[in-house]
C-alpha positions as CSV (number, residue, x, y, z in Angstrom):
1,X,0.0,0.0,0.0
2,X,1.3,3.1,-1.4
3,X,0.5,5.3,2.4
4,X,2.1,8.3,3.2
5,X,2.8,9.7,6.9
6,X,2.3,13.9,7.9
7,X,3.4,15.3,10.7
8,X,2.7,19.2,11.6
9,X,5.0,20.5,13.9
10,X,5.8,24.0,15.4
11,X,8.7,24.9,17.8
12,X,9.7,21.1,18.5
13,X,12.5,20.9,15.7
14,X,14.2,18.5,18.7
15,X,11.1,16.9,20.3
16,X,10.3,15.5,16.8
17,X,13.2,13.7,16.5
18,X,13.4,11.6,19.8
19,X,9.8,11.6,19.4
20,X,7.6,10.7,16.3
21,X,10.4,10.8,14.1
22,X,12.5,8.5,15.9
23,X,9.5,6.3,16.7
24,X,8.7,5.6,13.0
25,X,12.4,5.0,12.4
26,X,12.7,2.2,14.4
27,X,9.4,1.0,13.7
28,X,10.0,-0.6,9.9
29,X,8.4,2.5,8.4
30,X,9.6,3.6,4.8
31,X,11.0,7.7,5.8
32,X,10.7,8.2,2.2
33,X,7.0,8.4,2.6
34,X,7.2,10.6,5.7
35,X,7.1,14.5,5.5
36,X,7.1,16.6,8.4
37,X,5.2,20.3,7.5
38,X,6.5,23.0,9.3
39,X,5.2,27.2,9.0
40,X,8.3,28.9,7.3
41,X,11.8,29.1,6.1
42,X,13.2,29.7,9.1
43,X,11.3,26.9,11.2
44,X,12.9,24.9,8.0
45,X,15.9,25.5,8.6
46,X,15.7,24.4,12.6
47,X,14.2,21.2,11.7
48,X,16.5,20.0,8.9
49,X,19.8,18.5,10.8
50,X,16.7,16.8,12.6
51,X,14.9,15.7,9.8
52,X,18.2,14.7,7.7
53,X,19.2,12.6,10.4
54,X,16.4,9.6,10.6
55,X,15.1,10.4,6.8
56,X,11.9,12.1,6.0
57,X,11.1,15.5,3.9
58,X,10.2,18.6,5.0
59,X,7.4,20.8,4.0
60,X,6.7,24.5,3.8
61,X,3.2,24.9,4.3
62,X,3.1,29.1,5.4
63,X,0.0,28.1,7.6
64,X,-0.7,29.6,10.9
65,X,-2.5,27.7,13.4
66,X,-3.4,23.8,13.9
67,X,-6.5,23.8,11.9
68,X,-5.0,25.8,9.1
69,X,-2.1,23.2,9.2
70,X,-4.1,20.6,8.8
71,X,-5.8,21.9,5.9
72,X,-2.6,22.6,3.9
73,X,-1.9,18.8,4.8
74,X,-4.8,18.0,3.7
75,X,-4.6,19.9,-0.1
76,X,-1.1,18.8,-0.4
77,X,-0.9,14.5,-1.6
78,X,-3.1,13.4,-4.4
79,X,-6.5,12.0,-4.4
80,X,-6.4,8.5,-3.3
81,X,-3.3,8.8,-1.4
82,X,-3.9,6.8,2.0
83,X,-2.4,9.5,4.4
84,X,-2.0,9.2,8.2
85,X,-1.4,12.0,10.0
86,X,0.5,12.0,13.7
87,X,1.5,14.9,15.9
88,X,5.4,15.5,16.3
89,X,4.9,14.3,20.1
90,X,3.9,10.6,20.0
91,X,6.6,8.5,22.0
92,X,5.1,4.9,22.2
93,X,2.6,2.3,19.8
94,X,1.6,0.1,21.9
95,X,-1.0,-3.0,21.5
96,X,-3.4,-4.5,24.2
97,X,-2.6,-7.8,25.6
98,X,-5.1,-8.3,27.9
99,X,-7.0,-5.9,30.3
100,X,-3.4,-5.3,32.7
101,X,-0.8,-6.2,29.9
102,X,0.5,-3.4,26.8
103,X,3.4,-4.3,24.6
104,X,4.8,-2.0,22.2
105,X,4.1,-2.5,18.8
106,X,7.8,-3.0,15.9
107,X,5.9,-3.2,13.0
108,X,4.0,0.0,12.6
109,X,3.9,-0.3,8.7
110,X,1.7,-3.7,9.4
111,X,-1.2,-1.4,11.8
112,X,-1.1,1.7,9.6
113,X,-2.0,-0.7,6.1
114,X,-4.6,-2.9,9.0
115,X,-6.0,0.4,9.5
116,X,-6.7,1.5,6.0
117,X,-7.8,-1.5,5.8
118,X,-10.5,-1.5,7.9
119,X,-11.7,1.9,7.1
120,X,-12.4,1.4,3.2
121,X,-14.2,5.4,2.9
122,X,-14.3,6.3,6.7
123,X,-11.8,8.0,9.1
124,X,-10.1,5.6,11.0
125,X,-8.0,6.1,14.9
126,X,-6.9,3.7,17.7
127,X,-7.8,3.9,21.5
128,X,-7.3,7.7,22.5
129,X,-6.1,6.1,25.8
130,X,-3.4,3.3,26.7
131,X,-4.6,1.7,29.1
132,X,-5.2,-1.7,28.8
133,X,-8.1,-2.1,30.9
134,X,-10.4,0.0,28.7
135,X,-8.6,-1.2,25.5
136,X,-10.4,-3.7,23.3
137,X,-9.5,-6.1,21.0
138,X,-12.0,-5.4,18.6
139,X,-12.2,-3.3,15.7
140,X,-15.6,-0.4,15.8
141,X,-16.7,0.0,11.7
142,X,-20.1,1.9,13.3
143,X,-21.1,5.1,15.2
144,X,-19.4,8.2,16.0
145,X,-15.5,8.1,17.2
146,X,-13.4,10.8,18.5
147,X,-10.2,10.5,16.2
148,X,-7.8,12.4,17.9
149,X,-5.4,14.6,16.2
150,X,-2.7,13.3,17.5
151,X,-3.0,9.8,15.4
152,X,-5.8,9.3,12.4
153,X,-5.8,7.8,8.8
154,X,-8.4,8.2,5.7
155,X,-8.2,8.4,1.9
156,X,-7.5,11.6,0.3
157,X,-10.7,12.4,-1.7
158,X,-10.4,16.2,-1.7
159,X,-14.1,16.6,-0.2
160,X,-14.8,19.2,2.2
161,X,-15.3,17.0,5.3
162,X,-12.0,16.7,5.4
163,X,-11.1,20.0,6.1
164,X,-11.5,21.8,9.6
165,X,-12.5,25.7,10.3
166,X,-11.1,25.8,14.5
167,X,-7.6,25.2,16.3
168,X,-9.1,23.6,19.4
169,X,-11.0,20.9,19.0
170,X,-10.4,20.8,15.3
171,X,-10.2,16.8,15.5
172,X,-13.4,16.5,16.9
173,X,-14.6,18.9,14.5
174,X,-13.3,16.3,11.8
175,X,-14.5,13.5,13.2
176,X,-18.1,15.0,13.2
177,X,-17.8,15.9,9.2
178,X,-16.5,12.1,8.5
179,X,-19.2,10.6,10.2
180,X,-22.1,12.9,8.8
181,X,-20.0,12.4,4.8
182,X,-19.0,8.4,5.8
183,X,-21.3,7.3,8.1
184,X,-19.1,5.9,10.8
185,X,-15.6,6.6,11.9
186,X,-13.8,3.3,12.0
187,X,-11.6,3.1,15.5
188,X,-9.0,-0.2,16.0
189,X,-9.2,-0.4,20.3
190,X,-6.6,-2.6,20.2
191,X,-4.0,-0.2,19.8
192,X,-3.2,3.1,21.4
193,X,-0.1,5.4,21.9
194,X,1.7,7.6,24.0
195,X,2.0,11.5,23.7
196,X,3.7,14.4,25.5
197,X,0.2,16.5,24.5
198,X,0.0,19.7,26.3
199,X,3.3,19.2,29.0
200,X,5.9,20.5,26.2
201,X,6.5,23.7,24.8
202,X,5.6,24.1,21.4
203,X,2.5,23.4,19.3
204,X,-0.8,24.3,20.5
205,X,0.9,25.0,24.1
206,X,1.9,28.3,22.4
207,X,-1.9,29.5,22.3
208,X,-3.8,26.8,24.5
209,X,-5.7,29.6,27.0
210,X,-9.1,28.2,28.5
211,X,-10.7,31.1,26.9
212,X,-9.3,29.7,23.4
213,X,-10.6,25.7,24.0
214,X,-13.3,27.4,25.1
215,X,-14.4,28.9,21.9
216,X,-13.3,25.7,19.8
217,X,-15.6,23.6,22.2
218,X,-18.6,25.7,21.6
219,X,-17.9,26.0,18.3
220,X,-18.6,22.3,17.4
221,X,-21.5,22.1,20.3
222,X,-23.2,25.0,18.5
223,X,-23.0,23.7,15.3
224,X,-23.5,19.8,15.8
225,X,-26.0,20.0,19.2
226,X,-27.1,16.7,18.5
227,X,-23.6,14.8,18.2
228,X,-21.9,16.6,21.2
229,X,-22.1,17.9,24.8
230,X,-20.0,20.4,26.0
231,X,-18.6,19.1,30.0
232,X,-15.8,20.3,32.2
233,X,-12.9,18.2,34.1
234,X,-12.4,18.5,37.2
235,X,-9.7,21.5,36.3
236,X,-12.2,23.7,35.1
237,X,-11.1,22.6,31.2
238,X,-13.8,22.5,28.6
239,X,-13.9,19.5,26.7
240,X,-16.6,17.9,24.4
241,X,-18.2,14.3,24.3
242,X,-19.5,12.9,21.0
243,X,-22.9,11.4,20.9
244,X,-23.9,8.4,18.1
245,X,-27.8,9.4,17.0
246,X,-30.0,6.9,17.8
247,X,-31.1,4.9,15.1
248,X,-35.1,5.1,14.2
């Protein structure tokens, strides 16, 4: 399968490297097909020693912000083109054993093509959490899924639901559009990974306020009342929760 791998990144032109970069390396994973997109020239020139160092390309994408990020990503391989997208932060892959037991996974080439696989039309994501206890080994082809941002796959068809209009909460924003254009977003719970998301500098840290996660939250409760709810943690942090419509 001819996939290809995208990673945004923004002020992490180190991170990425003993992170995703490095991950993918030693995880039988072509670096020819990986590009990491960064905003300008000068963040360019940061990441290359990086970049030149496990394989990979870089990208100028002169986007500002997540969602416009994405987009770019999104415009930027031809239709068809099988195209995961990661965030630069992801340290482990790991696959559930049983309900105490994770391993991590060597052969990330063999989930990414499982993946497409799976999916045919629809977005397709893993376990948002890894923990094992909560972990599945099941594949869900039906209903609503939050796909985070961090880790998701689909076919390039250059159709608007694959493009995204907020920063926060852009990847539930995206998940929404798939299901309402696919039908379902297709999630393999037997796998999950590990992230760094929101404890390092760089990437959305640089303009996560509560007021900002705020607005992305009810931006996609406004819009979509009937697939999400708009809650708090116990922080104070807005957050949303997808809801599958009931069938009649």
């Amino acid at each position: 399968m001819d996939y290809r791998v995208a990673i945004p990144s923004y002020h992490r032109d180190q991170r990425i490297g003993e992170a995703t970069l490095g991950l993918l390396a030693r995880s039988n994973i072509d670096m020819d097909r990986v590009s990491v997109f960064v905003n300008d020239d000068a963040e360019r020139e940061k990441y290359t020693p990086t970049v030149r160092a496990v394989g990979g390309r870089l990208r100028v994408i002169g986007a500002t912000g997540i969602g416009a990020a994405r987009n770019c990503i999104a415009r930027a391989y031809p239709v068809g083109t099988p195209l995961l997208v990661m965030d630069d932060d992801v340290t482990r892959f790991i696959r559930r054993v049983d309900a105490k037991t994770i391993v991590d996974v060597p052969d990330m080439a063999a989930v990414i093509e499982e993946g497409f696989g799976y999916a045919a039309d629809t977005l397709w994501c893993v376990y948002p959490v890894p923990n094992p206890y909560f972990m599945r080994g099941t594949v869900r082809r039906a209903g609503l899924w939050f796909a985070w941002g961090a880790f998701y796959g689909y076919r390039v068809s250059n159709q608007p639901h694959e493009l995204v209009s907020i920063d926060h909460a852009e990847d539930y924003e995206r998940s929404i559009r798939f299901f309402e254009a696919r039908g379902a977003v297709t999630r393999l719970d037997m796998y999950s990974f590990f992230s760094r998301i929101w404890k390092e500098p760089g990437g959305l840290q640089d303009t996560r306020t509560r007021e900002h996660i705020d607005a992305g939250v009810r931006s996609i409760t406004d819009r979509w009342p009937h697939l999400a709810r708009r809650t708090v943690n116990a922080a104070g942090i807005p957050n949303v929760r997808l809801v599958t419509p009931k069938r009649v």
